[in-house]
C-alpha positions as CSV (number, residue, x, y, z in Angstrom):
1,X,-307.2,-123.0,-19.1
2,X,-308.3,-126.0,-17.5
3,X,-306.8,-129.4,-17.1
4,X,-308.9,-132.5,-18.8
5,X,-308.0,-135.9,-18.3
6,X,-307.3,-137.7,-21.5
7,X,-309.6,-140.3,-21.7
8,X,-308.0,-144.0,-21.1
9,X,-309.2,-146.6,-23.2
10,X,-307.8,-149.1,-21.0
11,X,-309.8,-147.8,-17.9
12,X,-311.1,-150.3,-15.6
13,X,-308.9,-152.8,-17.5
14,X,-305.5,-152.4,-18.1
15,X,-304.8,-155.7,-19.3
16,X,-306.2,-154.1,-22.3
17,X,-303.6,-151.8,-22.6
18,X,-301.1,-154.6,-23.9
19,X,-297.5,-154.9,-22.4
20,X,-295.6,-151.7,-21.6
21,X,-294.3,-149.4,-24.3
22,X,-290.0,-148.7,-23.5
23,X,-289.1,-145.7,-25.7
24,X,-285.4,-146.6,-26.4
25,X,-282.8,-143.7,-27.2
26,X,-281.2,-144.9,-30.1
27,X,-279.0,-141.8,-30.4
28,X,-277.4,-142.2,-27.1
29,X,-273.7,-142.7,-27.4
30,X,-272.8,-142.4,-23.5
31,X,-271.6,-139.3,-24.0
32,X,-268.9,-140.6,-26.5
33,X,-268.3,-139.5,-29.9
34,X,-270.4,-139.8,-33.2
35,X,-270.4,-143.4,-34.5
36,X,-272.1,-145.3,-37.0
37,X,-274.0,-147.6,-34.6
38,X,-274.3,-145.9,-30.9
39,X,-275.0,-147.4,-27.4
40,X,-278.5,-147.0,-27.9
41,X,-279.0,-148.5,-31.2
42,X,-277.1,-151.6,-29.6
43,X,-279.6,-151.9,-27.3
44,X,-282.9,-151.5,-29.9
45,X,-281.0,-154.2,-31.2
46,X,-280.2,-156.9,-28.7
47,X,-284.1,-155.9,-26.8
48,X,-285.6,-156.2,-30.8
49,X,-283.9,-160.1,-30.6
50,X,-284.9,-160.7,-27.3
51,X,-288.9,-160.0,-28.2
52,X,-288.3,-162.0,-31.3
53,X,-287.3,-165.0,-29.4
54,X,-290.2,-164.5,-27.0
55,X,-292.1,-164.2,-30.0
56,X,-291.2,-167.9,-31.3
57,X,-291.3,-169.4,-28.2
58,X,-295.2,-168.4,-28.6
59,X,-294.5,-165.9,-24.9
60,X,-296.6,-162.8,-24.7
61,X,-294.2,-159.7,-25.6
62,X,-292.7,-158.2,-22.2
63,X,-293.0,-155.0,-24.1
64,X,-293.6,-152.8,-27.7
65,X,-290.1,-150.7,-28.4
66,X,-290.2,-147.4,-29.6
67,X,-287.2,-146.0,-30.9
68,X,-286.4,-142.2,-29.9
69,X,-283.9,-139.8,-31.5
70,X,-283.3,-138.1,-27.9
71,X,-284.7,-138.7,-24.3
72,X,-282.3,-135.5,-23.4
73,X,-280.0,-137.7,-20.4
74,X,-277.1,-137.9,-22.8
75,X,-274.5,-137.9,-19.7
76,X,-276.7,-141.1,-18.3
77,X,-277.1,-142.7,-21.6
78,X,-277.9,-145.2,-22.8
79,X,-281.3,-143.9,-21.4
80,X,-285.0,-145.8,-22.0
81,X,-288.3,-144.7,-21.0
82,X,-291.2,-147.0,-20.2
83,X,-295.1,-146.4,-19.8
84,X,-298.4,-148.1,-19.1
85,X,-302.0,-146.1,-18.9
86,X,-302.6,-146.1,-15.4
87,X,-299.0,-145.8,-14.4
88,X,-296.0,-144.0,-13.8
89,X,-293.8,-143.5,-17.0
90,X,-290.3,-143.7,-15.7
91,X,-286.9,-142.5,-17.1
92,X,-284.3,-144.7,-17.1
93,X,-280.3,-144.5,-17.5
94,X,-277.1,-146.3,-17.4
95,X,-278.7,-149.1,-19.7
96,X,-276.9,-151.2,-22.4
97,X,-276.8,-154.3,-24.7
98,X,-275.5,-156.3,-22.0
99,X,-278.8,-155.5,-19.4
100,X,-281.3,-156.2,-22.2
101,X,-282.8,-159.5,-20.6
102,X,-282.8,-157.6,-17.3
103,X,-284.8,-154.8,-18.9
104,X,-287.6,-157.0,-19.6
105,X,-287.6,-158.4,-16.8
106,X,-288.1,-155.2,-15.5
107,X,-290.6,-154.5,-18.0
108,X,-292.7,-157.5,-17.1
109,X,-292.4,-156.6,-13.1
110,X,-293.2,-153.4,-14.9
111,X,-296.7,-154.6,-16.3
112,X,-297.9,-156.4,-13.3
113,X,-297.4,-153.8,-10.6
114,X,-300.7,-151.6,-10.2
115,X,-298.8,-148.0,-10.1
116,X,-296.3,-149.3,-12.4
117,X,-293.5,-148.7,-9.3
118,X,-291.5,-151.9,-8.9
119,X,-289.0,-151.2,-6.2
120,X,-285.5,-151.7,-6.4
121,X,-285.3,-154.7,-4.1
122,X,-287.1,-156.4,-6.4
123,X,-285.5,-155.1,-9.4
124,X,-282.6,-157.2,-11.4
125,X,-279.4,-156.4,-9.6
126,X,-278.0,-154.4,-13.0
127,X,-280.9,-151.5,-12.7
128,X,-280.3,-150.8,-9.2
129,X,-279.2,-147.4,-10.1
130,X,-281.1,-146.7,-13.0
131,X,-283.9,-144.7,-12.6
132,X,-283.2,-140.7,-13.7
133,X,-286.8,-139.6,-13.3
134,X,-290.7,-140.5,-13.3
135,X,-294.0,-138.6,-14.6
136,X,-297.2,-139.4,-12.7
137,X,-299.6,-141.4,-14.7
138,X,-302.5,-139.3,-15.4
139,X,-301.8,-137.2,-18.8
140,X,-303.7,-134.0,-19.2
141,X,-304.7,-132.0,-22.4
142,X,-304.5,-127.9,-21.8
143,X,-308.1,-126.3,-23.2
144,X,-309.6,-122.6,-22.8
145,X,-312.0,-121.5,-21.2
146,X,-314.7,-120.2,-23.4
């Protein structure tokens, strides 16, 4: 098998991409029991009425929310993912309702950075210990050799 590199439609111009995707765990309970509305879903929530408001102010969206049944870090939960072609996807944990404005923010630093690293100096002061984990940008499709 070789290793082909899915083709980027956003090559050469990742404005074209569109703001960052964050993939939001909305079964994370922070390790707490069953519950009718979890961590996670809290904070689809509060980031869905953040985006709103951005949205009626007439503001580009700082990003597009996904909601996730699992992003597997349920002992850092509440746990997010974001990703941009052309940059790193990054893991990220110890999140809640409360840091929602401060994930955009992130999210915007985010969209603007050419790797898609934003280093924690420069990160609000809330994520400083947030990140679990990062995949490297390039995605790859597995084919067989004839």
């Amino acid at each position: 098998m070789t290793a082909q590199p899915l083709p980027l439609s956003s090559v050469g111009n990742p404005a074209a991409a569109g703001p960052p995707v964050l993939h939001v765990c909305v079964t994370c309970r922070q390790g707490g029991p069953a519950m009718d509305c979890p961590p996670g879903a809290q904070l689809l929530e509060r980031l869905q009425d953040l985006l709103e408001a951005e949205r009626l102010a007439g503001q580009e969206p700082s990003a597009t929310l996904r909601p996730v049944a699992c992003l597997a870090a349920c002992d850092r939960g509440c746990t997010a993912a974001i990703a941009m072609p052309e940059r790193w996807t990054w893991l990220l944990g110890h999140l809640g309702a409360e840091k929602a404005e401060d994930i955009l923010a992130y999210a915007r630093l985010y969209a603007a950075s050419a790797k898609g690293t934003v280093m924690p100096s420069r990160r609000p002061a809330s994520l400083a210990h947030m990140v679990l984990g990062r995949v490297p940008a390039l995605l790859y499709t597995e084919q067989e050799e004839p």
